[in-house]
C-alpha positions, 0 to 999 in steps of 0.5 A, spaced: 353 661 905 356 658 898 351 656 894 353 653 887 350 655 881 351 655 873 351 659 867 347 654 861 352 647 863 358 651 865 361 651 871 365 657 870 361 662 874 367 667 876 367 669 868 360 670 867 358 675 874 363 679 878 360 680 885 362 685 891 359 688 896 355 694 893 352 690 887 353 684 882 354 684 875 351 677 871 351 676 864 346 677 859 343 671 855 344 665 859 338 662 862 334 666 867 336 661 873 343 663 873 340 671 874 335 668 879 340 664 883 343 671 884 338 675 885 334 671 890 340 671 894 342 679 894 337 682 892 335 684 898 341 688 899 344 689 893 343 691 885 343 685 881 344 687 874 345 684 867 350 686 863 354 684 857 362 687 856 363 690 848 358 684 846 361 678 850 358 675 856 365 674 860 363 679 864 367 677 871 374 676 867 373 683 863 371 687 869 373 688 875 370 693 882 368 693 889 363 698 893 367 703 891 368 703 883 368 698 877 374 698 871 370 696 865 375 694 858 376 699 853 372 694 849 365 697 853 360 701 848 358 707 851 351 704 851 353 698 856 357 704 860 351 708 861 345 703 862 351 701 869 351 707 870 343 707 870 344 701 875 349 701 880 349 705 887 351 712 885 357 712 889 360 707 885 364 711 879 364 707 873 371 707 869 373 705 862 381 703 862 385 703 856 390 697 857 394 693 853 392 687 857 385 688 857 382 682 861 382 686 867 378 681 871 384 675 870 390 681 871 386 684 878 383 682 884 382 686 889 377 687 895 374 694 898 381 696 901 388 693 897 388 690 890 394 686 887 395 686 880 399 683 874 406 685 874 406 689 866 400 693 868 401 700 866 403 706 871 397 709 869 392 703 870 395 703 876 394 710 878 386 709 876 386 703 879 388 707 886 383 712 884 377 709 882 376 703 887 380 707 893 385 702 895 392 699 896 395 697 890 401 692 890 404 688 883 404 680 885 404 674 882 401 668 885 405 661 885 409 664 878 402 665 875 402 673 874 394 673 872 393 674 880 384 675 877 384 668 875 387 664 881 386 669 886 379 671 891 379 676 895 373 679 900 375 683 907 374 677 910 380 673 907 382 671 901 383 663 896 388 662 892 390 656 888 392 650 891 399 650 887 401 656 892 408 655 896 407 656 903 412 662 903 408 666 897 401 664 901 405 667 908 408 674 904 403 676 900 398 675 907 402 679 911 403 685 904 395 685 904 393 684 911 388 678 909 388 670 912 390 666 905 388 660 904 389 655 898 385 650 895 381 648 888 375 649 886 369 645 882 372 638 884 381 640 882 380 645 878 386 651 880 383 656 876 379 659 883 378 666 879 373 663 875 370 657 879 367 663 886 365 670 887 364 672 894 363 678 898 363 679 905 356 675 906 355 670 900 358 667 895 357 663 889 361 657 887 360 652 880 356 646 880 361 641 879 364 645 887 365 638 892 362 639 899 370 639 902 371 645 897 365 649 899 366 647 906 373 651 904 371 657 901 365 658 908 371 658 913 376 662 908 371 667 907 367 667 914 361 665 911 358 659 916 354 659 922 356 655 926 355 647 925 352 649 917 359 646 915 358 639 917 351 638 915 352 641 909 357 636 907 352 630 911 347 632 906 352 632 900 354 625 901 347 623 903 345 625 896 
């Protein structure tokens, strides 16, 4: 199920929390209901943890990870570093990146088997990239747009990419992943999907501004529905 969400009155939850299947990070400060929305929805399952990045609260767009590793920008203190190191599952290897296009979250997406990346990252990033998260790692762009992070969500199940997206770059890049794409926007049109949802393969969560069609959308993409849930998910938006 997608369950919307908001971080103090920005929709934008993609930048504040970076979710994947073995724990999610949300930012520090904000309200506490942006953190509980989250935790009541994953804490059963997996670690929810309040972070910050070098002092900034963008976490999702600075940080990238999945159940197997989590990249954190040269701008991370050695302090933030260790308190996730206290607080993610031990088989998660916490790694530091020294690139020039630090902004990680808006250069990488991935899921637990292949990532795709900014075209200009270093050699080097990409070989820690491979490494750390354990994954497949292609240089992409999504419909001329080199940030692959920020207009592309990956899970094992599927993955959304902006609505702008050629039907032939959408047919390649599904077949070069061995993952259904889809395209679509997020919080009512908006083409920046990176940082409108984070999912994984059980829950996502979108920003408040999301339109039940969207949700509807990113259910199917991401396998997240029972049957019949979409359609009384929409009956009930349109009846409020």
């Amino acid at each position: 199920m997608a369950v919307r969400a908001q971080f103090e009155s920005s929709s934008e939850v993609g930048v504040f929390s970076r979710l994947t299947n073995a724990y999610c990070l949300c930012a520090l400060g904000g309200s506490e209901n942006f953190y509980s929305t989250f935790e009541a929805e994953l804490s059963k399952h997996i670690p929810v943890i309040h972070s910050t990045m070098g002092g900034t609260r963008i976490i999702g767009r600075v940080a990238v990870g999945n159940r197997h590793g989590l990249l954190v920008p040269n701008i991370a203190t050695d302090q933030e570093m260790l308190h996730l190191r206290n607080n993610l599952p031990d088989t998660v290897k916490v790694q530091r990146v020294e690139e020039r296009l630090s902004a990680l979250g808006n250069c990488i997406a991935c899921n637990d088997y292949v990532a795709l990346v900014h075209t200009d990252l270093d050699k080097e990033t990409e070989e820690i990239i491979a490494d750390t998260l354990k994954v497949d790692v292609f240089r992409a762009t999504i419909g001329q747009n080199t940030l692959v992070g920020s207009y592309c969500v990956l899970t094992n199940q599927g993955g959304l990419v902006h609505a702008r997206t050629p039907l032939q770059d959408m047919e390649e890049l599904s077949q070069l992943i061995q993952l259904p794409l889809t395209a679509g926007t997020i919080n009512r049109g908006s083409d920046v999907i990176g940082s409108g949802v984070v999912a994984n393969d059980w829950a996502a969560f979108c920003g408040m501004d999301t339109t039940a069609t969207e949700i509807g959308v990113v259910e199917n993409i991401f396998k997240l529905q029972s049957a019949g849930a979409a359609m009384q998910s929409a009956l009930i938006d349109t009846m409020m």
